[in-house]
TORLUM-207309 format. One record per residue: residue number from 0; x, y, z of N, C-alpha, C, O, CB in turn. Coordinates in Angstrom, 2 decimals, always signed. Atoms other than C-alpha are relative to their C-alpha. Glycine has a CB too. Layout:
REM residues N
@resi->NUM | n_X->X | n_Y->Y | n_Z->Z | ca_X->X | ca_Y->Y | ca_Z->Z | c_X->X | c_Y->Y | c_Z->Z | o_X->X | o_Y->Y | o_Z->Z | cb_X->X | cb_Y->Y | cb_Z->Z
...
REM end
This chain:
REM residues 74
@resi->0 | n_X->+0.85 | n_Y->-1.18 | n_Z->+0.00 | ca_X->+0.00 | ca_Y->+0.00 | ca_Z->+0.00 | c_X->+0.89 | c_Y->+1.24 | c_Z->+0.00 | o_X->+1.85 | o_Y->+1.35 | o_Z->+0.76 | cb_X->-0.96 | cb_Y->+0.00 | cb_Z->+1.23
@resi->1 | n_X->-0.47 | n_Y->-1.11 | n_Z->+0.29 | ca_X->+1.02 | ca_Y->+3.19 | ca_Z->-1.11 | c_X->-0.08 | c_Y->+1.14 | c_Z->+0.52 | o_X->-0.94 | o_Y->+1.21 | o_Z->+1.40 | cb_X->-0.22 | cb_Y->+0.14 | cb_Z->-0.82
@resi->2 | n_X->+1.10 | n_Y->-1.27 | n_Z->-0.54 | ca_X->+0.60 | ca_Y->+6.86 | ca_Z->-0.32 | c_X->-0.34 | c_Y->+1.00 | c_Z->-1.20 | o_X->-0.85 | o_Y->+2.12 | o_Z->-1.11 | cb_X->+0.77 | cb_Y->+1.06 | cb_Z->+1.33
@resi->3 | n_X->+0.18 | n_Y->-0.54 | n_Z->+1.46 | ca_X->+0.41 | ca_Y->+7.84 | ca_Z->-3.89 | c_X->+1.28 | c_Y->+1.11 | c_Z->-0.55 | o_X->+1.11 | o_Y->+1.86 | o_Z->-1.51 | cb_X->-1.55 | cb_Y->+0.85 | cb_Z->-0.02
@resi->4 | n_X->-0.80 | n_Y->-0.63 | n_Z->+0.05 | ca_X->+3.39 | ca_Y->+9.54 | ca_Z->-3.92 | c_X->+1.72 | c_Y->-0.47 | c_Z->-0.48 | o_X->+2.36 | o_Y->-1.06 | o_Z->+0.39 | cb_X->-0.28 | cb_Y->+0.43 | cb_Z->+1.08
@resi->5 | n_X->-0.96 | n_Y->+0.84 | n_Z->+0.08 | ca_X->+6.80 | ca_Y->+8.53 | ca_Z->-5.90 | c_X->+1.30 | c_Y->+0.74 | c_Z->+0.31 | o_X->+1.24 | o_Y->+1.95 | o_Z->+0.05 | cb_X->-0.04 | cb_Y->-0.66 | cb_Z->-1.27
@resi->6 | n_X->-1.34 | n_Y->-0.63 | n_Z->-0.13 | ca_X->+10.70 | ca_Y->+9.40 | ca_Z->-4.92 | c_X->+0.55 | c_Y->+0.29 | c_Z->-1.26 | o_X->+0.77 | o_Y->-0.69 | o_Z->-1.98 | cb_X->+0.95 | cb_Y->-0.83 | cb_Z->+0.73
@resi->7 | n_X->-0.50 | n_Y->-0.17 | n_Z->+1.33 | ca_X->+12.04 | ca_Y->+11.07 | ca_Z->-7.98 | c_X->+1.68 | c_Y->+0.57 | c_Z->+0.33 | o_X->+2.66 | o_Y->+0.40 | o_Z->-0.40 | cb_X->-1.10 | cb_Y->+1.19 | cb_Z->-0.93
@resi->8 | n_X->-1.59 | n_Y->-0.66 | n_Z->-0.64 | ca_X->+15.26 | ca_Y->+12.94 | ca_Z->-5.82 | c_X->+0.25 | c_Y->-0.32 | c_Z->+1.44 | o_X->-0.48 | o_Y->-0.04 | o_Z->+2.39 | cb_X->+0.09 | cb_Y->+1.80 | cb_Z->-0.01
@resi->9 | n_X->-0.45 | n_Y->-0.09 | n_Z->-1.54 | ca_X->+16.90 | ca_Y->+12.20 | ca_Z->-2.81 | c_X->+1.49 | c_Y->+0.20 | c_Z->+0.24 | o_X->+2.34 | o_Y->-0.17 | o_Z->-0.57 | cb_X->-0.39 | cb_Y->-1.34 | cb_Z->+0.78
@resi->10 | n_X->-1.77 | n_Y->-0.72 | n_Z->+0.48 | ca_X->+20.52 | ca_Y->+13.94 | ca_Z->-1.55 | c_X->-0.05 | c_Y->+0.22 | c_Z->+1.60 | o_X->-1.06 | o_Y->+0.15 | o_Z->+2.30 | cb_X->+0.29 | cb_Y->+1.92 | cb_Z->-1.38
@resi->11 | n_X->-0.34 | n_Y->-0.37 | n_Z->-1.24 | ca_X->+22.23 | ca_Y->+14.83 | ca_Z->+1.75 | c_X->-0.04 | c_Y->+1.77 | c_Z->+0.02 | o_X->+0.22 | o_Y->+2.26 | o_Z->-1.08 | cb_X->+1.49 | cb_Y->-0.72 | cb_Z->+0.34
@resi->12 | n_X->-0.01 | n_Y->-1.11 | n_Z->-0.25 | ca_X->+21.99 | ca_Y->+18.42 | ca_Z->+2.81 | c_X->+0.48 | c_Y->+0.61 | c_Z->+1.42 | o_X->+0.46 | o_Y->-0.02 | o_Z->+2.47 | cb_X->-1.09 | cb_Y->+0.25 | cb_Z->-0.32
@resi->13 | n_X->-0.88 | n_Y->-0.44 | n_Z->-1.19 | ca_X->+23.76 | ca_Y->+20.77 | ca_Z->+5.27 | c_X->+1.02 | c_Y->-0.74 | c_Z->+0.13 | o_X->+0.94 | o_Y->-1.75 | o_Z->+0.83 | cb_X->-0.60 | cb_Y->+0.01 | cb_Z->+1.26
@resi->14 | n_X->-1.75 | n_Y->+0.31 | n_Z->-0.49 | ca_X->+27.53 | ca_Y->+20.01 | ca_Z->+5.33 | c_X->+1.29 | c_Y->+0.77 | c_Z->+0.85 | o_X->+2.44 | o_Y->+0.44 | o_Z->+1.14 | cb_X->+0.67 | cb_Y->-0.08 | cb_Z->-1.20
@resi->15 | n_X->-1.08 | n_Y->-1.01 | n_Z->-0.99 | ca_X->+29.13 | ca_Y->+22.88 | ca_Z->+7.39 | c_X->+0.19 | c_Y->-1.28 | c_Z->+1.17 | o_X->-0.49 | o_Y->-2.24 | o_Z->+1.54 | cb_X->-0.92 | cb_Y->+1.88 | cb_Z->+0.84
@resi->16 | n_X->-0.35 | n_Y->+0.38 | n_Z->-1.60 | ca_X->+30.63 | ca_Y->+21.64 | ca_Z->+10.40 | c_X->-1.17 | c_Y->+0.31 | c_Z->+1.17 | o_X->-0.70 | o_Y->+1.21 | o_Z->+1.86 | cb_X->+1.37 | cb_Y->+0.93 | cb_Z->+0.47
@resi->17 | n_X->+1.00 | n_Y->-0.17 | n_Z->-0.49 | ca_X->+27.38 | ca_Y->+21.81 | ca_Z->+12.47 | c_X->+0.24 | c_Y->+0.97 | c_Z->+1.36 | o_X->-0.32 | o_Y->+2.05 | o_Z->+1.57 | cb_X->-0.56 | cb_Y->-1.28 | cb_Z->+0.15
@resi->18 | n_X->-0.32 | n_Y->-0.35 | n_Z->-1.47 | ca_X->+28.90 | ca_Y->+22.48 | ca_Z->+16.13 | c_X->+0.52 | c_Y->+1.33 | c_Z->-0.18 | o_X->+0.05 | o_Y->+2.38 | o_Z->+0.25 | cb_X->+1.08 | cb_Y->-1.00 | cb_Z->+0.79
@resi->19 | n_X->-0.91 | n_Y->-1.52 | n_Z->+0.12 | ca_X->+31.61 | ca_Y->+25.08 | ca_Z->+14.95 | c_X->-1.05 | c_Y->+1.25 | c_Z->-0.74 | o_X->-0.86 | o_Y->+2.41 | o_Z->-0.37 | cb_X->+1.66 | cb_Y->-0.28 | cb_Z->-1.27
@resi->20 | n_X->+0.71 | n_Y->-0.80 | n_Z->-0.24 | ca_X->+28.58 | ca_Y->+26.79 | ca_Z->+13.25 | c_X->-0.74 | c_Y->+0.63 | c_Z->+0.57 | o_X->-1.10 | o_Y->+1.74 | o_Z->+0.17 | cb_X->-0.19 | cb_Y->-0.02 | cb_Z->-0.25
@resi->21 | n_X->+1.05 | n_Y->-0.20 | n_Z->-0.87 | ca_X->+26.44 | ca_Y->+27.14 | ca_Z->+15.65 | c_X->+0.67 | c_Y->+1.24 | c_Z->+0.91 | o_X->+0.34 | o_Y->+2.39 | o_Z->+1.20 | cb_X->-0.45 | cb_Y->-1.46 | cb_Z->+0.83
@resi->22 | n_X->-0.86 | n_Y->-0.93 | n_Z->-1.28 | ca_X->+29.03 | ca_Y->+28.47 | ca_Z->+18.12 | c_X->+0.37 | c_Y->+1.36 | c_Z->-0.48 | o_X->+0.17 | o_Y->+2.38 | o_Z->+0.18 | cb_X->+1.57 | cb_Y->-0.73 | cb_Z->+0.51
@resi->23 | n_X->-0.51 | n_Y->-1.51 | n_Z->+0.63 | ca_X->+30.60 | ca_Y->+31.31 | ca_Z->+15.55 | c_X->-1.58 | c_Y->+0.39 | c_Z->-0.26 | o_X->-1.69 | o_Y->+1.60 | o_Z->-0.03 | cb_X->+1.23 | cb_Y->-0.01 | cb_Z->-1.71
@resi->24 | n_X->+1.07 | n_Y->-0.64 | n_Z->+0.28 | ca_X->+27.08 | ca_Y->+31.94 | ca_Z->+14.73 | c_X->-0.28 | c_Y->+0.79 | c_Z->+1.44 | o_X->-0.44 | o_Y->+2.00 | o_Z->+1.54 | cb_X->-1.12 | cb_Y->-1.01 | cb_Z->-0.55
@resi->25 | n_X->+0.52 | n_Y->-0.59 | n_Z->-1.45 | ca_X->+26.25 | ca_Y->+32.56 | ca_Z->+18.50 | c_X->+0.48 | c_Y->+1.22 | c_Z->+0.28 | o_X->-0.24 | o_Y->+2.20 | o_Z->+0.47 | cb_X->+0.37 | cb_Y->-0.80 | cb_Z->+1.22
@resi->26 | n_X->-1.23 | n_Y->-0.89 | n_Z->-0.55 | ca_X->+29.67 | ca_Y->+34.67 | ca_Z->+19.36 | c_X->-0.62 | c_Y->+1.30 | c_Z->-1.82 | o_X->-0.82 | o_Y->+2.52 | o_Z->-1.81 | cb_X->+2.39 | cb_Y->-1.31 | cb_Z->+0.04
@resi->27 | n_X->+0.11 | n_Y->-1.44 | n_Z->+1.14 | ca_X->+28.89 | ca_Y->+36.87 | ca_Z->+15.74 | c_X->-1.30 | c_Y->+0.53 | c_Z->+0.11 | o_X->-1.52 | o_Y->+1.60 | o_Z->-0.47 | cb_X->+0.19 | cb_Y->-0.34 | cb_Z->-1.75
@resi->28 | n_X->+2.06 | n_Y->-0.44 | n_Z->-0.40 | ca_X->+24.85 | ca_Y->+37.43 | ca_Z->+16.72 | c_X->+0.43 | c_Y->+0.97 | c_Z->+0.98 | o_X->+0.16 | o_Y->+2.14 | o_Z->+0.72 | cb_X->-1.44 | cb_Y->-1.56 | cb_Z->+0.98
@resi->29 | n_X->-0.31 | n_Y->-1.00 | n_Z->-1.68 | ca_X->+26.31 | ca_Y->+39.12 | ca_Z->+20.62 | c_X->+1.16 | c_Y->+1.00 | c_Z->-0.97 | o_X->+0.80 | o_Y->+2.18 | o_Z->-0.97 | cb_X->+1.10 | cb_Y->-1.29 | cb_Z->+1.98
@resi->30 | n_X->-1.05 | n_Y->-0.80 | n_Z->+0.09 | ca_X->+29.52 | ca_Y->+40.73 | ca_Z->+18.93 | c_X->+0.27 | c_Y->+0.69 | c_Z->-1.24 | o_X->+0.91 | o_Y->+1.74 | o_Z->-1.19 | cb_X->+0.99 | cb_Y->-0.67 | cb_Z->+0.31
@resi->31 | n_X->-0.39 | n_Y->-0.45 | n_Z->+1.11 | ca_X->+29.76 | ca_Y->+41.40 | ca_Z->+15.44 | c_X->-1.25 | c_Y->+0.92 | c_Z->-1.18 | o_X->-2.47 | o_Y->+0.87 | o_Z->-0.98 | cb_X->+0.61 | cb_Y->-1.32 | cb_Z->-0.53
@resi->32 | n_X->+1.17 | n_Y->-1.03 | n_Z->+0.55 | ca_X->+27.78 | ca_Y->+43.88 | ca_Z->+12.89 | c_X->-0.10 | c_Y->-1.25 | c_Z->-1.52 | o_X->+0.37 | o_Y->-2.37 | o_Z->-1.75 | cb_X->+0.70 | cb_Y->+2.26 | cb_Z->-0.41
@resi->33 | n_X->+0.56 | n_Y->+0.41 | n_Z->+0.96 | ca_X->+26.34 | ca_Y->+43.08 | ca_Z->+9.77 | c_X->+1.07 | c_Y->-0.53 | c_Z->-1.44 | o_X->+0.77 | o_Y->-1.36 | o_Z->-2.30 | cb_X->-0.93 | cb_Y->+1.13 | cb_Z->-0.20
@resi->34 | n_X->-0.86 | n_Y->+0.85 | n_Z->+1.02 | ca_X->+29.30 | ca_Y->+42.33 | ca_Z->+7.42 | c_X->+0.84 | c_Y->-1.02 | c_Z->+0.21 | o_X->+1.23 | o_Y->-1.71 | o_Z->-0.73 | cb_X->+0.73 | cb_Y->+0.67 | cb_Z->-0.60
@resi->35 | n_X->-1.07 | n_Y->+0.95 | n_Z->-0.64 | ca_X->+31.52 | ca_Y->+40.18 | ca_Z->+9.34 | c_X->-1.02 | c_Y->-1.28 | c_Z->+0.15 | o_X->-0.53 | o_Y->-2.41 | o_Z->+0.09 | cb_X->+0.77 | cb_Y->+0.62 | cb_Z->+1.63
@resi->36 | n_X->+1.02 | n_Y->+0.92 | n_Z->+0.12 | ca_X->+27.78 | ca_Y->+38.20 | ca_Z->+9.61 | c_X->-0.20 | c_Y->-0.69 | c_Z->-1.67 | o_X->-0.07 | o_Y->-1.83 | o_Z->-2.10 | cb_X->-1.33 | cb_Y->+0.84 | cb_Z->+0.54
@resi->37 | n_X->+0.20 | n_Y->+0.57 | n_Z->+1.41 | ca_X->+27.07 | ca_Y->+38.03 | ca_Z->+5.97 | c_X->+0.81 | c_Y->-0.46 | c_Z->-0.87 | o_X->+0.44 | o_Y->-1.03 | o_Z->-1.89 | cb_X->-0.47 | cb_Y->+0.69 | cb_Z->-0.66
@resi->38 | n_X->-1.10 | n_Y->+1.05 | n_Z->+0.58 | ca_X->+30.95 | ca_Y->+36.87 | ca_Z->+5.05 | c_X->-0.30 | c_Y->-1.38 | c_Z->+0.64 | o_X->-0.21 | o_Y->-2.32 | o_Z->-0.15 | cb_X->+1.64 | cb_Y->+0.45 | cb_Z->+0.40
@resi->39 | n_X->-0.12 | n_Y->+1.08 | n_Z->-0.07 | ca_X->+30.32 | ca_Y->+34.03 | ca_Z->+7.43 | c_X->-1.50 | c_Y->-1.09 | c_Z->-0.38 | o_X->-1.61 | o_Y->-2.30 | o_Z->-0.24 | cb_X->+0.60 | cb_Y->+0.01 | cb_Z->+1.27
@resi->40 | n_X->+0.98 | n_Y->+0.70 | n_Z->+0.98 | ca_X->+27.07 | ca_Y->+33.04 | ca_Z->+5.69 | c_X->+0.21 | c_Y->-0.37 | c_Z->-1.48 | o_X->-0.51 | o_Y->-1.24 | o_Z->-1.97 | cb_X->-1.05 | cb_Y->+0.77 | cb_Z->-0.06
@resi->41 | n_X->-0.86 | n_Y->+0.06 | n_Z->+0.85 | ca_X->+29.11 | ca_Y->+33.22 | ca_Z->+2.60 | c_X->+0.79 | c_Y->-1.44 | c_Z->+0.28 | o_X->+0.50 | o_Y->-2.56 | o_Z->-0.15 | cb_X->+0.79 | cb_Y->+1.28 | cb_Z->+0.05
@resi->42 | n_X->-0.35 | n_Y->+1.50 | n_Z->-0.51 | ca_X->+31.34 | ca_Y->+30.68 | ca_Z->+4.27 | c_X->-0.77 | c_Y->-1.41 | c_Z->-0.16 | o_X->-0.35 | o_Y->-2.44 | o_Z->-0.68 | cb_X->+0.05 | cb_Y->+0.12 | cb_Z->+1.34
@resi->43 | n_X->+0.89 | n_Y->+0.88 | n_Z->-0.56 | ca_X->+28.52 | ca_Y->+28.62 | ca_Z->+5.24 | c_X->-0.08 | c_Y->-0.99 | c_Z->-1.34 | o_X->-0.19 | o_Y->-2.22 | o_Z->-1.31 | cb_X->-1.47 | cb_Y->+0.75 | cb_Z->+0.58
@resi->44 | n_X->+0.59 | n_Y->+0.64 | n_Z->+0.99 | ca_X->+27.92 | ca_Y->+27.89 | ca_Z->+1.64 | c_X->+0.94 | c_Y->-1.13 | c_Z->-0.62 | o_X->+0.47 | o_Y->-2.02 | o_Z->-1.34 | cb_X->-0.41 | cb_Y->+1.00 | cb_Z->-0.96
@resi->45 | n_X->-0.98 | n_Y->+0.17 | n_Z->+0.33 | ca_X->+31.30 | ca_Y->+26.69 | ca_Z->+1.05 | c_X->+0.22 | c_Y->-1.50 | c_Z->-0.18 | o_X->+0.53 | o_Y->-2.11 | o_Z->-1.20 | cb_X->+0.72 | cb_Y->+0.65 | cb_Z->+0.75
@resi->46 | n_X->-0.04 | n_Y->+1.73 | n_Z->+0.15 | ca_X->+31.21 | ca_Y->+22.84 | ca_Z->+2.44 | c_X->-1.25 | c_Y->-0.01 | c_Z->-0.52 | o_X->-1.60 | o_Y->-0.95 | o_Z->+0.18 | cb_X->+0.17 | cb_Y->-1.10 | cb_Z->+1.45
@resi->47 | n_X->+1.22 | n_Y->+0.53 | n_Z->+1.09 | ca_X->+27.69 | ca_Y->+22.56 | ca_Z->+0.14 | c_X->+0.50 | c_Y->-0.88 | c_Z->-0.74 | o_X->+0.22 | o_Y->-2.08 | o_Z->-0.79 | cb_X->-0.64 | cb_Y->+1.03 | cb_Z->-1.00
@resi->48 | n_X->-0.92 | n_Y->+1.15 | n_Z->+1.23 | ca_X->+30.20 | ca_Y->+21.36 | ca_Z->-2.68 | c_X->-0.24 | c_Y->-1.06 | c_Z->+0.54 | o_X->-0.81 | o_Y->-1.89 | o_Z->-0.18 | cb_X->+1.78 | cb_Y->+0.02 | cb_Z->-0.26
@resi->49 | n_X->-0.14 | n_Y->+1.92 | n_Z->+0.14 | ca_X->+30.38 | ca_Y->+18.04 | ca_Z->-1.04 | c_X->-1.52 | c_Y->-0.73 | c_Z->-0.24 | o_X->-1.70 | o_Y->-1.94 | o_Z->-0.25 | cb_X->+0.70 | cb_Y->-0.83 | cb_Z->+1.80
@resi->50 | n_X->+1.17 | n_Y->+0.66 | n_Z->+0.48 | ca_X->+26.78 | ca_Y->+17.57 | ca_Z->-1.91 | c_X->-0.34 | c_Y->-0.44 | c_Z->-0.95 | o_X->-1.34 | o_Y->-1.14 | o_Z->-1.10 | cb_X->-0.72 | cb_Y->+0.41 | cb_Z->+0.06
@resi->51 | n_X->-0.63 | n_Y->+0.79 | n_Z->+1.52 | ca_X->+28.09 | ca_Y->+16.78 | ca_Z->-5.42 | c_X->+1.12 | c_Y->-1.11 | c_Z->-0.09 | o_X->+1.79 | o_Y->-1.47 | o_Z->-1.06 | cb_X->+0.69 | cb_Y->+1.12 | cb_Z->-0.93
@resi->52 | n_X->-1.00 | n_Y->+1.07 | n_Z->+0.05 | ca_X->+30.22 | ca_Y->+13.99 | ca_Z->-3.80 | c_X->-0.94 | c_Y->-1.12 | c_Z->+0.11 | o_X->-2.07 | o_Y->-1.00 | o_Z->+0.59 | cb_X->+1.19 | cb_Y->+0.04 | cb_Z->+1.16
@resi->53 | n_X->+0.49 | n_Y->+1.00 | n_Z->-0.49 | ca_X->+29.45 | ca_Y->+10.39 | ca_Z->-3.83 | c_X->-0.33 | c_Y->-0.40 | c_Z->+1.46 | o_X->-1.11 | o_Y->-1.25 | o_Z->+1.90 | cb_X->+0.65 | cb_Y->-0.68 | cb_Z->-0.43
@resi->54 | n_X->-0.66 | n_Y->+0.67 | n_Z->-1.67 | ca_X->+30.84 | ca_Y->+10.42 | ca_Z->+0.11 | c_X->-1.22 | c_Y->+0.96 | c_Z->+0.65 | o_X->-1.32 | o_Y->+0.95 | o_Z->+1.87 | cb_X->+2.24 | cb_Y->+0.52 | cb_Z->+0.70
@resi->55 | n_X->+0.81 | n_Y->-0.95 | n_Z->-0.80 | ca_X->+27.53 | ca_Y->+13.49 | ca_Z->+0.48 | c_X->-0.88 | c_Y->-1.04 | c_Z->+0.95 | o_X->-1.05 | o_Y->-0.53 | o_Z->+2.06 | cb_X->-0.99 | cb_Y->+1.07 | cb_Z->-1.03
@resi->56 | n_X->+0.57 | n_Y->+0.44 | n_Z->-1.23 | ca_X->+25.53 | ca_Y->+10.81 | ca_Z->+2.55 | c_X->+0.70 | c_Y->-0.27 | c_Z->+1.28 | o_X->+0.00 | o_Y->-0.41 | o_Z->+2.28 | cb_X->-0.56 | cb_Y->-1.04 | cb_Z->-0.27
@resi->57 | n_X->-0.55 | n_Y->-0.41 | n_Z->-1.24 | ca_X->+28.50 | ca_Y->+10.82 | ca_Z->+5.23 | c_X->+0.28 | c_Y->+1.27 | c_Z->+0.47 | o_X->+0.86 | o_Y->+1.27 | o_Z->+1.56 | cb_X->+0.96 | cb_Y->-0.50 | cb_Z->+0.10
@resi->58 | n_X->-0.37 | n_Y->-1.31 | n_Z->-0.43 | ca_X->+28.84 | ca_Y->+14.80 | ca_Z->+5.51 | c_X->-1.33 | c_Y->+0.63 | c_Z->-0.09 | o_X->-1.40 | o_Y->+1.58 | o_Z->+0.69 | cb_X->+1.17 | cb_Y->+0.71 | cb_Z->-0.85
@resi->59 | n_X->+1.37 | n_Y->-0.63 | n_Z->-0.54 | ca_X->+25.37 | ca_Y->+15.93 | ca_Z->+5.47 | c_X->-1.11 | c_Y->-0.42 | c_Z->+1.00 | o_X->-1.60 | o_Y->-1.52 | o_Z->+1.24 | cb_X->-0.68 | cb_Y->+0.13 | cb_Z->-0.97
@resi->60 | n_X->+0.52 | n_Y->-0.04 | n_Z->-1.66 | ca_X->+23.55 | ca_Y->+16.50 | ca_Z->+8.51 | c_X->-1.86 | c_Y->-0.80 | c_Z->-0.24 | o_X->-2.53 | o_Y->-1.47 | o_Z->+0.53 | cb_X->-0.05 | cb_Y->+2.32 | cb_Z->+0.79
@resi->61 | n_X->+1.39 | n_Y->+0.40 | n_Z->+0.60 | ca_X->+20.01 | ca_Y->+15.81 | ca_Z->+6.25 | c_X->-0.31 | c_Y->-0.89 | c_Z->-1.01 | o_X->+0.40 | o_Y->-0.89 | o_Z->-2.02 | cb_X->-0.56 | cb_Y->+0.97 | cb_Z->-0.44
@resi->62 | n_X->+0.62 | n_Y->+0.40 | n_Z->+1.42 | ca_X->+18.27 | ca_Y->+13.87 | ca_Z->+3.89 | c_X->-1.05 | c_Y->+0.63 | c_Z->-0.28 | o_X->-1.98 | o_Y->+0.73 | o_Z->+0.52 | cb_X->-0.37 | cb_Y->-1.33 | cb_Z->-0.19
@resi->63 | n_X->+0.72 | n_Y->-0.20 | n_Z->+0.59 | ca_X->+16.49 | ca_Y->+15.37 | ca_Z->+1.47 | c_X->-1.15 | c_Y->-0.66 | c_Z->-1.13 | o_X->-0.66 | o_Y->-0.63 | o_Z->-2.26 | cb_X->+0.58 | cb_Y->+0.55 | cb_Z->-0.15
@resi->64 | n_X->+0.55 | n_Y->+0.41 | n_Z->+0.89 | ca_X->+13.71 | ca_Y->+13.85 | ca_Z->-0.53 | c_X->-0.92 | c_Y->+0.99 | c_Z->-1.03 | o_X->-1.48 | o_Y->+2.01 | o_Z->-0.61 | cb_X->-0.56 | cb_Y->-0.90 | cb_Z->+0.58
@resi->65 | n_X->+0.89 | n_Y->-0.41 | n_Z->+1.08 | ca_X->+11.86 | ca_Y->+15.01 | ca_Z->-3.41 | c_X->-1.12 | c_Y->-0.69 | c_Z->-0.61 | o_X->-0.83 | o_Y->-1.51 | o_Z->-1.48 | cb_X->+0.68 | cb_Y->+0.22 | cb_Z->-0.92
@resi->66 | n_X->+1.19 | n_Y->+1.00 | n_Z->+0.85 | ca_X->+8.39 | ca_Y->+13.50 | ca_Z->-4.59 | c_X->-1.57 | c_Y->+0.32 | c_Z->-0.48 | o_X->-2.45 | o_Y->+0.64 | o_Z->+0.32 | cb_X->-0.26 | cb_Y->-1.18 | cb_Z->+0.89
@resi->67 | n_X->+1.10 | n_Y->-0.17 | n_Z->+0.75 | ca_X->+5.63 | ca_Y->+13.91 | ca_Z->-6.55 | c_X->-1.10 | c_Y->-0.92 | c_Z->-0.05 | o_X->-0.95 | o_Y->-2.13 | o_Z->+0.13 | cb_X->+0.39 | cb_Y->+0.14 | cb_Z->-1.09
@resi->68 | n_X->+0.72 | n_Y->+1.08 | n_Z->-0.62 | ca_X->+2.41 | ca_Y->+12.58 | ca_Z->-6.28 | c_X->+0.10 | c_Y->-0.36 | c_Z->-1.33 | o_X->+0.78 | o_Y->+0.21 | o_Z->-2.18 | cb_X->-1.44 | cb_Y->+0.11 | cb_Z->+0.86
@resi->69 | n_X->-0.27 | n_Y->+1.16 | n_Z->+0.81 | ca_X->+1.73 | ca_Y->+9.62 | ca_Z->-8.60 | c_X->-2.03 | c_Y->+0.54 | c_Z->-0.22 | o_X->-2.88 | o_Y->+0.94 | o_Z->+0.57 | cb_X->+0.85 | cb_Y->-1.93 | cb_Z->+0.93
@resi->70 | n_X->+1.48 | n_Y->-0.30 | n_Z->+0.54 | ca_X->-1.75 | ca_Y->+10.09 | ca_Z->-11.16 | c_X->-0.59 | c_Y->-1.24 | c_Z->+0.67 | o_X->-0.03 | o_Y->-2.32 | o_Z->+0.86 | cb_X->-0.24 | cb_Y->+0.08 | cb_Z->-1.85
@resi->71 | n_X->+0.89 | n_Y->+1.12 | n_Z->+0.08 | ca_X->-4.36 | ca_Y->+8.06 | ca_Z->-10.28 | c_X->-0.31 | c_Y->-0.70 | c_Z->-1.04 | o_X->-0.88 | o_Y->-0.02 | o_Z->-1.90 | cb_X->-0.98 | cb_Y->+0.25 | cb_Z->+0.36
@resi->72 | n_X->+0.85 | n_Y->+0.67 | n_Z->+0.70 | ca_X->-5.31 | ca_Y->+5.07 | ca_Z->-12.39 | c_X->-1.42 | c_Y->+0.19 | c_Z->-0.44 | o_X->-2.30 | o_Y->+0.18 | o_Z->+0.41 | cb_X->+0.03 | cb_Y->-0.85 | cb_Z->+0.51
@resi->73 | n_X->+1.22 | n_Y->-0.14 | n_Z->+0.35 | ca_X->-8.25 | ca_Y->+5.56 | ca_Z->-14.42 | c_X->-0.93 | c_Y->-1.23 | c_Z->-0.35 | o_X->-2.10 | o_Y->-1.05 | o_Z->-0.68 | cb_X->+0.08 | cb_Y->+0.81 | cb_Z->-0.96
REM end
C-alpha cells in the first residue's frame, strides 16, 4: 500500500561543520555587525560542494527527498 506519492530525488543536505557553526554563529549574533555576519554566511555555503560527492551521505547532517504525487489510475 502506497501513499500515492513517488521518490524522484533524494541527496544529503547541510555540510558545514554543524557544532563550529552554531558556536561562531552565537559569538557573531552578541559581537559582530552586519558584514563580518554576511561573510560568514558566505562561508557557510562553502562545504555545500560536497553535496556533489558520492561520500555526500557521510557529511550531510540531512536527507532530502523530493516527490511527486503519482496520477491516479483511471
Amino acid at each position: 500500500m502506497g501513499l500515492g506519492f513517488e521518490v524522484v530525488e533524494l541527496t544529503a543536505i547541510m555540510h558545514s561543520p554543524r557544532v563550529l557553526a552554531v558556536a561562531v554563529a552565537a559569538l557573531l549574533d552578541r559581537h559582530a555587525g552586519p558584514g563580518p555576519r554576511r561573510r560568514f554566511l558566505q562561508w557557510l555555503l562553502v562545504p555545500e560542494r560536497l553535496g556533489a560527492l558520492p561520500t555526500r551521505f557521510l557529511t550531510g547532517y540531512f536527507v532530502a527527498v523530493r516527490a511527486v504525487r503519482r496520477e491516479a489510475p483511471s
